[in-house]
N, C-alpha and C positions, 0 to 999 in steps of 0.2 A: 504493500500500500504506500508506502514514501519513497518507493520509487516511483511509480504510480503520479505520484503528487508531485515528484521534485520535476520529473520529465513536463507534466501539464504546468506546470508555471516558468518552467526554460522560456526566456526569449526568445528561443528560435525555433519552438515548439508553438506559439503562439498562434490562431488563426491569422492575422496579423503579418507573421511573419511566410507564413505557408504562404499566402496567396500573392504575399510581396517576391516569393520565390516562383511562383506558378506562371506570374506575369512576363516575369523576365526569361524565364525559358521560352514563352510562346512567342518572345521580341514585343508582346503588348503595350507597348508603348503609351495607349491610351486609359489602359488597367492602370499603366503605373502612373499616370499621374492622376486617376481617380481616386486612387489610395492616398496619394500624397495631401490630394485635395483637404481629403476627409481628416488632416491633422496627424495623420500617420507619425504617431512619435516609436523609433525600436531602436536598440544600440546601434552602435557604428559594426558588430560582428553579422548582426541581419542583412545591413547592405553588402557589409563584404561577401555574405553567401550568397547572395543575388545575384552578384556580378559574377560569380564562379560558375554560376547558373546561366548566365548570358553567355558568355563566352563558352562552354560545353556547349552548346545549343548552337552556337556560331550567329547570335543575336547579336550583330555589331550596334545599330540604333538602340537598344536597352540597356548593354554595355556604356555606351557614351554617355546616356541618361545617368546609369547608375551611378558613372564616375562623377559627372556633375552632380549632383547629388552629395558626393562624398565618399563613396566606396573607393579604398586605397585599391591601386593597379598590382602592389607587391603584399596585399594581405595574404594570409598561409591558412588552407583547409583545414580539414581533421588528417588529413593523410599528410600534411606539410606543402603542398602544390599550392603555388601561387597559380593565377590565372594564365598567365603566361605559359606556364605549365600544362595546362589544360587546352589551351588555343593549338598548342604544336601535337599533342595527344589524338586532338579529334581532328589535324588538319585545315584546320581553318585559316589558315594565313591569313587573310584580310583582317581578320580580328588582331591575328598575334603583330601585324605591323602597327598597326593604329596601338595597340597595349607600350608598344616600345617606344612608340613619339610620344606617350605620355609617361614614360620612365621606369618604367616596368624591364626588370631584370632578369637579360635575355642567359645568366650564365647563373641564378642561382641556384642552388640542387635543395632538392627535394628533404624534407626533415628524418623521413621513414626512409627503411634500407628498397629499395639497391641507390637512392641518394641521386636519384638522376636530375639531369638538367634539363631542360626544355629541347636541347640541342640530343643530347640522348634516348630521349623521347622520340622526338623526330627520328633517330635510326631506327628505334625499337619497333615503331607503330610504321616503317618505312613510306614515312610522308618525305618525299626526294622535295617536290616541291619549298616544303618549306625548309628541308636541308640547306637546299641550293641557295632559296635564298639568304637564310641565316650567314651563309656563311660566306656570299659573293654579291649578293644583290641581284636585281633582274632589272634587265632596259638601261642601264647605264646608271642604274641609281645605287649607288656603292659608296658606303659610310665607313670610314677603317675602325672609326671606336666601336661599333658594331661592329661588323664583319669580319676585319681582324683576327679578333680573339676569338671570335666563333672558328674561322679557318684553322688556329694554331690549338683549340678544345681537340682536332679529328685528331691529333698524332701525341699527344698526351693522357688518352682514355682509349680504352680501346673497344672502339665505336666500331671496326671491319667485325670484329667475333660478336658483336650485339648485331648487326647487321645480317650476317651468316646463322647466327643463332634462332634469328624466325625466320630467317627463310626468302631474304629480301637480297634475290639476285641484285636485280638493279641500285638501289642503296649500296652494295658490295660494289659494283663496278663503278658508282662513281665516285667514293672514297677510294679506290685503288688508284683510279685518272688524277686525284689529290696526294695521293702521293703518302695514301696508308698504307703501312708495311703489310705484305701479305702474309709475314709469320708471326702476327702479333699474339698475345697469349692476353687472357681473360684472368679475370679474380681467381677462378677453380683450375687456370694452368691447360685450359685449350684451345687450341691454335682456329682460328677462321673455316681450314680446310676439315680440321676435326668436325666443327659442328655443322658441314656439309655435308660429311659423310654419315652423321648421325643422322639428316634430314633425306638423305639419299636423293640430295640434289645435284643433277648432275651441270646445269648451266653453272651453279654458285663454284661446285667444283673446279670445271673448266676456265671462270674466271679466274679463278687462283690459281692457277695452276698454270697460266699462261702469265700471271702475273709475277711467277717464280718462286709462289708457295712450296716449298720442302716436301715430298711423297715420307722421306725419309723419318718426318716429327709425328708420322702419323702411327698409332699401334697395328699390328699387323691384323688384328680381326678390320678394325677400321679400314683399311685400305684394301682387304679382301674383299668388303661388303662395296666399295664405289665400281671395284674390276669387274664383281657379279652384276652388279644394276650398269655399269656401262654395255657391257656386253647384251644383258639385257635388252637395250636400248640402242643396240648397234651402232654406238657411237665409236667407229674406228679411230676418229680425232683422239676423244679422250684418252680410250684407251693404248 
């Protein structure tokens, strides 16, 4: 019963607070400022959830509301994820540029483990899009205090085995054209082409492999299991 009680009188548990969140997922633009109308008083953590709400949803007009309003760009969820975080998760680029001209920190990692960045994100969820842009700009529009450090994030973490690890050929081959080592080793100590051959991926394989990935780092079941699905696959290249 007082849990009961303590969760129904949480601010962010509030009808209030619910429908302040409901809005901004739908991009409701016109809810939120009905609500506003009506004297809408709730902490500053209910707009931050808002906006975490907007930006998930890829509500760019509700987002900007929100912010005007007040909702910090670099507030942190219950998971640690700023919004920023979120924008690159579910791909929304247009959101996550608009977040970083209002000061929103495109390199800070996440509170909860694996600690990821926005930029890591981007590999893991293999949004290339907002890789590329992160990390070079698009159309000539290229900021080094941005972009920069995002460029110099790929060979300092290693973004190629998160890459290869879900299975995201293409993210692999354009952090390898950048100039990601192909034998880079992960937290748990395995190499790119390892977690190829665990996915019995043969394109992610062949990108590394052409890229000068090591056969030799790999254990011998592991490298049986790519010879069997090549051949499989009557890839004479690879194999």
């Amino acid at each position: 019963k007082s849990k009961r009680s303590h969760a129904t009188n949480s601010p962010m548990d509030t009808a209030e607070a619910q429908a302040l969140r409901e809005a901004s997922a739908r991009g409701d633009t016109e809810a939120l400022r009905a609500l506003q109308s009506r004297g809408l008083s709730l902490p500053g953590a209910c707009w931050d959830a808002a906006l975490a709400w907007a930006v998930f949803a890829g509500q760019l007009r509700a987002a900007q509301w929100l912010v005007h309003q007040g909702a910090d760009v670099n507030s942190v969820d219950g998971r640690g994820r700023t919004p920023a975080h979120w924008a690159a998760h579910m791909g929304h680029l247009h959101v996550l540029q608009w977040l970083l001209g209002q000061g929103a920190d495109p390199q800070r990692a996440e509170e909860a483990a694996p600690h990821f960045s926005p930029l890591d994100l981007a590999v893991w969820k293999g949004r290339l899009d907002v890789l590329g842009w992160l990390c070079e700009g698009t159309h000539g529009h290229y900021h080094p205090e941005v972009h920069a450090p995002m460029l110099r994030h790929i060979h300092t973490r290693p973004q190629l085995c998160r890459a290869a690890a879900a299975g995201h050929a293409d993210v692999a081959r354009w952090l390898l054209s950048r100039g990601a080592p192909a034998d880079d080793v992960d937290e748990r100590g395995c190499t790119p082409l390892r977690h190829a051959a665990a996915r019995r991926s043969l394109p992610l394989a062949a990108a590394l492999v052409d890229s000068g990935a090591r056969l030799a780092r790999l254990p011998p079941a592991a490298l049986a299991e790519l010879v069997c699905e090549a051949a499989r696959a009557g890839d004479a290249g690879l194999l």
